[in-house]
C-alpha positions in Angstrom: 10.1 8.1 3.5 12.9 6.2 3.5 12.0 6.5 7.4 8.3 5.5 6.8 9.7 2.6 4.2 12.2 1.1 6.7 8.3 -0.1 7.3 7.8 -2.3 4.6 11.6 -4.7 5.4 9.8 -6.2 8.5 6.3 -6.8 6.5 8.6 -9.0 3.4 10.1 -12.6 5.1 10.7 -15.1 3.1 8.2 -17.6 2.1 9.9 -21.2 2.7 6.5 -23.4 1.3 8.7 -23.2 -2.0 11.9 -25.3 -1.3 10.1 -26.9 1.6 9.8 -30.1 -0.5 12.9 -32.2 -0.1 13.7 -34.9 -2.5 14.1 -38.2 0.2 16.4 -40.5 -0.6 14.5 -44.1 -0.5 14.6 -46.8 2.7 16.5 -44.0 4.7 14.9 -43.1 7.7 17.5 -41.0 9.9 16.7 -38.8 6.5 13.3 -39.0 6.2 13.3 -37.7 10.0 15.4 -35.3 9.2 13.6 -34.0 7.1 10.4 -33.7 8.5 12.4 -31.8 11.3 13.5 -28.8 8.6 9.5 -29.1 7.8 8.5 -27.8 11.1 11.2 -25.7 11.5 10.3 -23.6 8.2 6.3 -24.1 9.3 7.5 -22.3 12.4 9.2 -19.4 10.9 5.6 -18.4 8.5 4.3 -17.5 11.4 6.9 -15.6 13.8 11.1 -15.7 14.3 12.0 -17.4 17.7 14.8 -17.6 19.5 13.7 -20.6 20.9 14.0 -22.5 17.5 17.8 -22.3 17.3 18.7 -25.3 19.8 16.2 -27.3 17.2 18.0 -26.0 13.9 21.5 -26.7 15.2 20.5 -30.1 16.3 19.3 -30.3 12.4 22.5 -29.2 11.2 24.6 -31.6 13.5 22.6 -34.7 12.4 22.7 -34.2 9.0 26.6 -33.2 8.7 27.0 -36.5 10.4 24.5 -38.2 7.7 26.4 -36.5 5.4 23.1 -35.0 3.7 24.8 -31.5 2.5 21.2 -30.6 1.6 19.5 -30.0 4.5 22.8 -29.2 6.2 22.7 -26.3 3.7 19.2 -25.8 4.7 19.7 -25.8 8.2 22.5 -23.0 8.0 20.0 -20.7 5.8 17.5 -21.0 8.9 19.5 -20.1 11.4 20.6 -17.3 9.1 17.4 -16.0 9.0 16.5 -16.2 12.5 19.8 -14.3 13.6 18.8 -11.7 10.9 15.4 -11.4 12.2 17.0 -10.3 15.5 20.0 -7.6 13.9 23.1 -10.2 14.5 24.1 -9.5 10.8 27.6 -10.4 11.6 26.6 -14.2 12.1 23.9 -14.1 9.5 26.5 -13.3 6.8 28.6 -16.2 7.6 26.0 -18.7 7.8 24.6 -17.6 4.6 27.7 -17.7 2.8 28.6 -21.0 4.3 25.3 -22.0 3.2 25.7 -21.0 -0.3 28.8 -22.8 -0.4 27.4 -26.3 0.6 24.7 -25.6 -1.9 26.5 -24.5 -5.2 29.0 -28.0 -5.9 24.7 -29.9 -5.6 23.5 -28.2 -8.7 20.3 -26.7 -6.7 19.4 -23.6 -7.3 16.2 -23.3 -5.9 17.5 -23.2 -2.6 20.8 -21.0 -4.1 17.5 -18.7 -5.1 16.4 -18.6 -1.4 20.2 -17.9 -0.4 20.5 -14.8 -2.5 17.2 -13.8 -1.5 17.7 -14.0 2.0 21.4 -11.9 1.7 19.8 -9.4 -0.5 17.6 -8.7 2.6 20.3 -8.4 4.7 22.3 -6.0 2.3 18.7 -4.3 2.4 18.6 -3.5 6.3 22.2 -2.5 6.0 21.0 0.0 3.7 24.0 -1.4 1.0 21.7 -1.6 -1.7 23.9 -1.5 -4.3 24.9 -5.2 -3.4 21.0 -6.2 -2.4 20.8 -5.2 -6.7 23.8 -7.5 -7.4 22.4 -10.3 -5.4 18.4 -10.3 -6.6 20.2 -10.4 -10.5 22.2 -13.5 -9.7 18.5 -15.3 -7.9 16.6 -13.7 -11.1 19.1 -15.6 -13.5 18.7 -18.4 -11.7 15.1 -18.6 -11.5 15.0 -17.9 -15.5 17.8 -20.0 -16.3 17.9 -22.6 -14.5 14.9 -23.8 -11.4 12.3 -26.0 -13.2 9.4 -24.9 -14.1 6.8 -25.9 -11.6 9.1 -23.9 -8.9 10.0 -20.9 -10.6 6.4 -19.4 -10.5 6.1 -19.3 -6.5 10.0 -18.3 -7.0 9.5 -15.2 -9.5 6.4 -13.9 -6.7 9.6 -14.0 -4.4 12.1 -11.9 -6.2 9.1 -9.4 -7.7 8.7 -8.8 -3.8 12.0 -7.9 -2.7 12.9 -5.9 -6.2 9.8 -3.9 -5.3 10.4 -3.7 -1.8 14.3 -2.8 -2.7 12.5 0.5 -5.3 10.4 1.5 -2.4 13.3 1.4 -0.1 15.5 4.0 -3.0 12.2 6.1 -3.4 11.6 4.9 -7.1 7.7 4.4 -5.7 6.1 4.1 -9.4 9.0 2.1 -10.5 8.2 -0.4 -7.8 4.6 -0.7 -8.7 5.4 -1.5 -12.1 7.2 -3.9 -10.4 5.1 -5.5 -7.6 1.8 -5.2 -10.1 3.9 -8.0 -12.6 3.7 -11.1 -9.9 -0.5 -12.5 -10.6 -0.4 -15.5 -7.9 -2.9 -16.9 -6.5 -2.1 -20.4 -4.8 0.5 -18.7 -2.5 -2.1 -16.7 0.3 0.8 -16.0 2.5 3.0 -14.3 -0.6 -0.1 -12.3 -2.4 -1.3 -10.8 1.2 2.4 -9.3 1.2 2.8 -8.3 -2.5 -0.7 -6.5 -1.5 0.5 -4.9 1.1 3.7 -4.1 -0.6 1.8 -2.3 -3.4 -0.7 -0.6 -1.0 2.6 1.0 0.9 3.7 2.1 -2.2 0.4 3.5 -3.3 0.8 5.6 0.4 4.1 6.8 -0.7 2.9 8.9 -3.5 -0.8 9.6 -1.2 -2.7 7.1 -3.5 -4.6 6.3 -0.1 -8.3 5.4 -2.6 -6.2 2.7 -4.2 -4.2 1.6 -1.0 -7.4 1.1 0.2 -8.7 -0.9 -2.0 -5.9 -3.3 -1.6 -5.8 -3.5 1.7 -9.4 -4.3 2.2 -9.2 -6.8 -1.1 -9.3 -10.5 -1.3 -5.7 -10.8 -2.0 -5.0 -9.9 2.2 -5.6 -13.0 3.4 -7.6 -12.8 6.7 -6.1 -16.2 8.0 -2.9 -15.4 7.1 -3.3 -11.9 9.2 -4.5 -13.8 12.0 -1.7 -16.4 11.9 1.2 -13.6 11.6 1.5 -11.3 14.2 4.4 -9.3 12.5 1.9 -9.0 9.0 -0.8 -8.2 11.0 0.4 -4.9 12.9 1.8 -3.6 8.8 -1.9 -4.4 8.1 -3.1 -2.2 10.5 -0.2 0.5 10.0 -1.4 0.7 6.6 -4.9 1.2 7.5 -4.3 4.4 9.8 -2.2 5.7 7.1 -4.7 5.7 4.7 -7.5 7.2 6.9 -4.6 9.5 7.6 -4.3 10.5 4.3 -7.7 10.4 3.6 -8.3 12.9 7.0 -10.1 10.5 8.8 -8.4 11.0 11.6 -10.8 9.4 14.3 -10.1 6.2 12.3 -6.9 6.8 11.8 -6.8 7.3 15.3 -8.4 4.0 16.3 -6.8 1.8 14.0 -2.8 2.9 14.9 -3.6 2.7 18.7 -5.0 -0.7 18.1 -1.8 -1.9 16.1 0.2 -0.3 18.7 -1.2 -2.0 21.0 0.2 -5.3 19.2 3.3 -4.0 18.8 4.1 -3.7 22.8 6.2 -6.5 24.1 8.1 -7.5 20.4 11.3 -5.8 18.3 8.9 -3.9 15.8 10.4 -0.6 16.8 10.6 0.7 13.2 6.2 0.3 13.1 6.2 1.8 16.6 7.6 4.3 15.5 5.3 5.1 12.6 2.4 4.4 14.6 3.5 7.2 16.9 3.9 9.7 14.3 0.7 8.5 12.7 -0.9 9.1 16.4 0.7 12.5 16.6 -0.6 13.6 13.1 -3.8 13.0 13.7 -4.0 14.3 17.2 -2.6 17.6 16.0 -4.9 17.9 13.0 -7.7 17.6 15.9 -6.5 20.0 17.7 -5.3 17.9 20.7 -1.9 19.2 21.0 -1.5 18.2 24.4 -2.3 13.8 23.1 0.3 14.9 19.5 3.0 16.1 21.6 3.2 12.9 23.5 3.0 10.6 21.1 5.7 13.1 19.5 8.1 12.4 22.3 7.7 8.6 22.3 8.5 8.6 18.3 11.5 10.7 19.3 12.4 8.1 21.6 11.6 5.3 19.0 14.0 6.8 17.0 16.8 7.3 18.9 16.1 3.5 19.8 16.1 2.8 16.1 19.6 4.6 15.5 21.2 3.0 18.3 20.2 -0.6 16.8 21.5 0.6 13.5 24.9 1.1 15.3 25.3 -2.6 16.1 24.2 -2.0 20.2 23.8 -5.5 21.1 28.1 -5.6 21.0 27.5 -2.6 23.3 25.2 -4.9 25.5 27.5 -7.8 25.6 30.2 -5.4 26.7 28.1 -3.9 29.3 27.4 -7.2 30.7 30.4 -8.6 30.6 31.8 -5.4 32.5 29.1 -6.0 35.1 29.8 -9.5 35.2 33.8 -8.9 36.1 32.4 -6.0 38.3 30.2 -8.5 40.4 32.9 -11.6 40.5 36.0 -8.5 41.7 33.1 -7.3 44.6 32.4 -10.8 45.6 36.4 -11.8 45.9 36.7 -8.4 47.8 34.1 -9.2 50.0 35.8 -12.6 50.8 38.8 -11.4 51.6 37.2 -8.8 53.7 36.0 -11.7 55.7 39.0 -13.3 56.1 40.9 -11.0 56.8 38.7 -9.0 59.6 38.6 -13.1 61.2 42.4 -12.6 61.3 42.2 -9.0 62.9 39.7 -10.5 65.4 42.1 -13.4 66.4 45.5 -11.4 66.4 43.5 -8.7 68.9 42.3 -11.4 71.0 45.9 -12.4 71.5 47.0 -8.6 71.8 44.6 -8.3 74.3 45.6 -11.5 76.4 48.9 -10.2 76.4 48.9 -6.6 76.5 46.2 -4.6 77.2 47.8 -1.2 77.1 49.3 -2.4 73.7 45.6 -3.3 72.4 44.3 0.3 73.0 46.6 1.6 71.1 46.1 -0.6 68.0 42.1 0.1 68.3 42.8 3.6 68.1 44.4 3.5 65.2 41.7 1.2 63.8 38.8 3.5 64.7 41.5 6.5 63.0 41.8 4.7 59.6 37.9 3.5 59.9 36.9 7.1 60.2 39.2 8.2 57.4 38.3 5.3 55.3 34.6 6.0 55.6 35.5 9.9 54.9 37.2 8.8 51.8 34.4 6.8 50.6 31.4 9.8 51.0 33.6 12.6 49.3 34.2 9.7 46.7 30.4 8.7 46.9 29.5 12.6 46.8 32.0 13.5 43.8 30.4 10.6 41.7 27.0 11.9 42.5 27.6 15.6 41.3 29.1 14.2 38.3 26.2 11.7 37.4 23.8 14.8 37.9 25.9 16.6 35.2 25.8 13.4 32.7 22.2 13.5 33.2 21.8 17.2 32.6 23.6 17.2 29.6 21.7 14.3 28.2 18.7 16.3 29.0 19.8 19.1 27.2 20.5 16.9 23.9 17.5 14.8 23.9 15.7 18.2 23.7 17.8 19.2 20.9 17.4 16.4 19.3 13.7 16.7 19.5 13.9 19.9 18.0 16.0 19.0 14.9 13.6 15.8 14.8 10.3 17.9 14.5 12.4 20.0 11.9 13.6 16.8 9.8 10.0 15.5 9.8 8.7 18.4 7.4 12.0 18.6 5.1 12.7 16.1 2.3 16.3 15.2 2.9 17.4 14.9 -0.6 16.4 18.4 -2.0 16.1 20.5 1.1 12.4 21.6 0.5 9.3 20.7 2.6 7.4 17.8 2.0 4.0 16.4 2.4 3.4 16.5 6.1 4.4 20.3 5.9 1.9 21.1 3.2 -0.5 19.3 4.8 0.2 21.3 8.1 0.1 25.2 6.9 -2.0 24.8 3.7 -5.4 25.4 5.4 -3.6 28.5 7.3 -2.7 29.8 4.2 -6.6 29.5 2.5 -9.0 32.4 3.6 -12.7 31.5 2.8 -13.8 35.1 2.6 -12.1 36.2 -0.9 -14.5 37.3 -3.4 -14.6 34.7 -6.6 -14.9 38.3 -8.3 -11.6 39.5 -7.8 -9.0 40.0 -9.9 -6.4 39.0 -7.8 -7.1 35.3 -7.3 -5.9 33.9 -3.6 -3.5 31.4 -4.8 -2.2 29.3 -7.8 -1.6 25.3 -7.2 0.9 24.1 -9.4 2.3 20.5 -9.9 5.2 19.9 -12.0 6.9 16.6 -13.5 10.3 16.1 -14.7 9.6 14.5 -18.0 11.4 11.0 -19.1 13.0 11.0 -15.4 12.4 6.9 -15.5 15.0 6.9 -18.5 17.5 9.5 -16.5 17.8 6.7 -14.0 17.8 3.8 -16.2 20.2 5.2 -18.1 22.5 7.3 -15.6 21.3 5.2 -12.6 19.7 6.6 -9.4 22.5 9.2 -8.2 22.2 10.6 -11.5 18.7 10.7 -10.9 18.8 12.7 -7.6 21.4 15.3 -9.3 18.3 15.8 -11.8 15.9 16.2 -8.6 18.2 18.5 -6.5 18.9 21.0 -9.8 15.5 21.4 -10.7 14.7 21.8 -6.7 17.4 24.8 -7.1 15.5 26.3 -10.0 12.6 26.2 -8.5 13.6 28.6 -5.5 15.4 31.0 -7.7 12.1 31.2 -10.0 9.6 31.5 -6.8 8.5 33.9 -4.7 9.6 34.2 -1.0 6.0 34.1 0.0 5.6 31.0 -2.8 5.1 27.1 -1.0 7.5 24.7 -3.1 6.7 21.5 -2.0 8.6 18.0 -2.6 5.4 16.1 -3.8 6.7 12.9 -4.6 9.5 10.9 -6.8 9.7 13.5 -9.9 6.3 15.7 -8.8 6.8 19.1 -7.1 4.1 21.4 -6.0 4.4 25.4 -6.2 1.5 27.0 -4.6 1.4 30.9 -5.6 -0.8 33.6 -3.2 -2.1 36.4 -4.7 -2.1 35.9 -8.1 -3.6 36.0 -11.4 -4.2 33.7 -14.3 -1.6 36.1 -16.6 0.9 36.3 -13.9 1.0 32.4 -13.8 1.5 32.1 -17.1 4.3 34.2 -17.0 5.7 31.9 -13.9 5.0 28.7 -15.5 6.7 29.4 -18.6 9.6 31.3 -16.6 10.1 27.8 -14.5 9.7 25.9 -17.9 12.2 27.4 -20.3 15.1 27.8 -16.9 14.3 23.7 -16.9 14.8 23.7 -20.8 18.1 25.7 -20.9 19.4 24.6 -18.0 22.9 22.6 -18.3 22.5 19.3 -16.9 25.5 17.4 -16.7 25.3 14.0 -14.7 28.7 11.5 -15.3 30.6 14.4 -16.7 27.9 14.2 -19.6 25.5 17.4 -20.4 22.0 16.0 -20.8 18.3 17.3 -22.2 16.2 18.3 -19.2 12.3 19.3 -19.4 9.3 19.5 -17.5 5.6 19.2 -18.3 2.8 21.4 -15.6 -0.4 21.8 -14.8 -2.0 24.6 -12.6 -5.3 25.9 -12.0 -6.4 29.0 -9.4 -7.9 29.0 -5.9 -11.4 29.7 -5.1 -12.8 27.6 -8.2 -16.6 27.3 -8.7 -18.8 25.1 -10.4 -22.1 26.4 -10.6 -23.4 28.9 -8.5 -22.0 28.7 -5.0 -20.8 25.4 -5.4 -16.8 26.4 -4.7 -14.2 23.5 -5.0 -11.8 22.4 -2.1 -8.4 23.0 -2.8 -7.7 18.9 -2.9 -10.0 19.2 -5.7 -8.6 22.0 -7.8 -5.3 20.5 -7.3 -6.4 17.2 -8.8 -7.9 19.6 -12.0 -3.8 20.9 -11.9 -2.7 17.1 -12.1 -5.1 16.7 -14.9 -3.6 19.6 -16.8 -0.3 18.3 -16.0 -1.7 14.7 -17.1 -2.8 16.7 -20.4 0.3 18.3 -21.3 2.7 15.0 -20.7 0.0 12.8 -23.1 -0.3 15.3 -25.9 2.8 17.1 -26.1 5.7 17.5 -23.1 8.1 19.9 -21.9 4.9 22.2 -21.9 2.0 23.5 -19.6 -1.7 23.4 -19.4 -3.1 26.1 -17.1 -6.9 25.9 -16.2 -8.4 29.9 -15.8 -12.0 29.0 -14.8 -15.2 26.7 -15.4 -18.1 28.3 -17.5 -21.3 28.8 -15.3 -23.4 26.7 -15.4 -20.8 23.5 -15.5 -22.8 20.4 -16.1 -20.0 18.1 -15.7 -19.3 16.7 -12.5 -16.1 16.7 -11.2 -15.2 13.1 -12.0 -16.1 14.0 -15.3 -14.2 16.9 -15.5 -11.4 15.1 -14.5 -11.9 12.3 -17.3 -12.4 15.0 -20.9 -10.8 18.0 -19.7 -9.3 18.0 -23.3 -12.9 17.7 -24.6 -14.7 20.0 -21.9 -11.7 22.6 -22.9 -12.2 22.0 -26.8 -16.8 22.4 -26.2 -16.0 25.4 -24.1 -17.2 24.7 -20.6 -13.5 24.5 -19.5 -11.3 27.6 -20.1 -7.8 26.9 -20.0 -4.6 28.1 -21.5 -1.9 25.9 -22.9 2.1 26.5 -24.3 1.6 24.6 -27.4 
């Protein structure tokens, strides 16, 4: 996800509206120009980073050194900052921040200090340092509680709740950073709701909450005027939409919507949502059984992300290198070719004179130039040759790892990196293999099992251990899980703390015996995280597959695992470190499934729901 989140970076860029307003000093008008300069400038930048705009902002930052208005020369510096952090030069960006922050700490203003630390915190973000993007968002939260008057520090707060979300998506703490993103209620600021929407619809994705993403993305808080006015916003609009339908297995729409985003995307630097798009494109295409439309659209995210890696690795010194080789390459050829001139002029004029005064003389010299001609041209195809077999072999062995690396790439995109076992998008791809729709609802042997487990209090772990202590937790219980499994068992990475066991061929008892197996080796088990030994349980939820309600009416499989979340749901609210199993619905159910999943404790308690529990 971390992948799919590098997403959600490019849809969060500062909102300037906030420290736009600059205090003029009176009867000064090289100011009050000035100022209405750094106006446009930061009206520019809300709706797309240019290139072109740097001339403009160091003009800005000239001018007012020379005014002496450290203001808006502090201002000035944070723009270009931006604008060379827009474009990857975070070498540059880093200085002018800092030199910005500064000018701005001996003024006493920390609303633009606020912007600074905000601005660096993104930077620390897309250099994936997020220890320091942390450090940074608590020194612009102190600020903005401490110290930025009142009327500021609402639009200010929306700000910080947006990157401190967008900073928890990026670590995978996805319900963490809806807590988060759901605090900022603003309603004056269209530009900053539309991307606190979007940020909680992405993080509503994460976890496959695609109804509630949904309704987010198609709410009034997405500003339609805003989309239209921001190219960069509009494309993570639309990424979001074909993710949803994704999810949702509309793939037709998904379908339509990512090729029309992509289709924005072509001529700009959003390789990260080109990427995404492509995988989204390749999903879709390969649940409809166009293989042929999924394997290219496989390819080109390949090559997206090999474009993507090579950015991480700072390529644009690698450009200016190549360039300034070719440059030197061009100015050597062009002084060759100069003196080639000159000096064949001077071979022409010493042979005329050879030739005036001795003919047999000049023979023998134009031998001897047609010798080291011949020999000189000889040289130059078994050099031109030797360089050709050895560019064939560069290119063959690229070849050879591009394909490799294609391979390893299909591979990564169906393993969660931190705990080795397969996530989403491989359930997703074998579940329906492994379902047969003939089995008998009579048997005794039911087809399979879904099981979801969560690690209980795993919010307090990292709170109180921090996040590496946190992913110990995740990778140990990921351990137990294959040691307590079947070979033939599915354990899926689900989402943050949530796992998913599916188990074939098996009864209601066995599962019991499973559950409670996985439960107590999660109980017992000795944690130790810091060199400390910590308390480590789990709460699940499982229920069989087939599962009828009412005569012939059998359940999808995304609907009996939503009956395991309930259980789960149950046995975390009443009790913890425990299980609820679901065995089967009395016939007839009158309940609908929405109700079902509302009182399963009551449906279980009036007998229509039969279900067995730890406690």
């Amino acid at each position: 996800m971390k992948q799919s989140l590098y997403f959600l970076l490019g849809c969060c860029v500062l909102s300037f509206g906030a420290w736009a307003n600059i205090s003029l000093e009176p009867n000064s008008s090289q100011r009050e120009d000035l100022s209405k300069m750094l106006m446009h400038l930061t009206d520019s930048l809300k709706e797309d980073y240019d290139l072109n705009l740097l001339p403009q902002v160091r003009v800005l930052r000239e001018q007012s050194k020379q005014l002496g208005a450290k203001d808006l020369q502090a201002r000035s510096l944070l723009l270009e900052g931006l604008i060379r952090q827009h474009f990857g030069d975070y070498k540059h960006s880093l200085v002018l921040h800092n030199d910005a922050l500064n000018i701005a700490k001996p003024l006493n203003l920390p609303t633009l200090e606020v912007q600074i630390y905000l601005a660096m915190a993104q930077l620390e973000m897309d250099l994936e340092r997020f220890r320091y993007a942390q450090q940074l968002l608590d020194q612009a939260y102190f600020l903005i509680t401490k110290q930025v008057a009142a009327d500021k520090a609402h639009a200010l707060m929306g700000e910080y709740v947006l990157w401190q979300g967008s900073l928890y998506l990026l670590k995978g703490s996805y319900r963490q950073a809806l807590m988060t993103l759901s605090d900022a209620t603003l309603t004056e600021y269209t530009l900053l709701t539309s991307k606190l929407a979007l940020a909680r619809a992405w993080a509503h994705l994460s976890i496959g909450e695609y109804q509630k993403a949904r309704q987010l993305i198609n709410s009034d808080l997405v500003k339609q005027p805003v989309l239209k006015r921001n190219l960069h916003l509009r494309v993570r609009y639309k990424l979001m939409g074909a993710t949803a339908a994704l999810q949702a297995g509309d793939f037709a729409l998904a379908i339509d919507t990512a090729k029309q985003a992509l289709n924005d995307t072509f001529g700009t630097r959003f390789l990260t949502e080109q990427s995404l798009l492509q995988n989204i494109l390749a999903g879709a295409y390969a649940q409809l059984g166009d293989f042929e439309q999924a394997h290219l659209y496989l390819k080109r995210f390949a090559l997206s992300q090999q474009a993507l890696n090579l950015q991480k690795r700072n390529n644009k010194l690698l450009q200016l290198e190549a360039q300034y080789s070719l440059a030197a390459q061009k100015q050597q050829l062009s002084v060759l070719e100069k003196d080639n001139t000159l000096q064949a002029q001077q071979l022409i004029q010493h042979q005329q004179q050879i030739d005036n005064a001795h003919l047999a003389q000049q023979r023998g010299v134009l031998g001897l130039l047609l010798i080291a001609l011949v020999v000189g041209f000889g040289y130059w195809r078994w050099q031109n040759k030797r360089y050709l077999i050895t560019l064939k072999q560069q290119v063959a062995e690229r070849t050879e790892e591009l394909a490799e690396r294609n391979k390893r790439l299909q591979a990564l995109s169906f393993t969660d990196s931190l705990t080795g076992l397969n996530n989403r998008h491989y359930f997703f791809s074998v579940i329906d293999a492994q379902i047969k729709p003939d089995v008998s609802m009579n048997s005794d042997k039911q087809e399979m099992i879904f099981c979801l487990l969560d690690i209980d209090h795993f919010k307090r772990v990292n709170d109180t251990y921090g996040h590496a202590a946190g992913d110990i937790v995740l990778q140990t219980v990921a351990d137990i899980l294959k040691q307590c499994t079947r070979e033939s068992d599915l354990v899926i990475r689900w989402g943050g703390e949530e796992f998913l066991i599916v188990m074939p061929n098996m009864t209601h008892n066995e599962a019991i015996e499973a559950v409670e197996r996985v439960r107590r080796q999660v109980e017992c088990f000795p944690f130790v995280v810091n060199e400390q030994p910590i308390q480590v349980t789990c709460s699940i939820g499982f229920a069989p597959y087939p599962l009828t309600n009412g005569v012939n009416n059998a359940l999808s499989w995304e609907q009996v695992i939503e009956l395991a979340d309930n259980g789960l749901y149950m046995a975390k609210k009443e009790h913890r470190n425990a299980w609820v199993g679901l065995q089967s619905l009395n016939q007839p159910l009158n309940s609908s499934i929405k109700q079902l999943n509302e009182d399963y404790r009551s449906l279980i308690n009036s007998g229509q729901v039969i279900a067995s529990t730890s406690y």
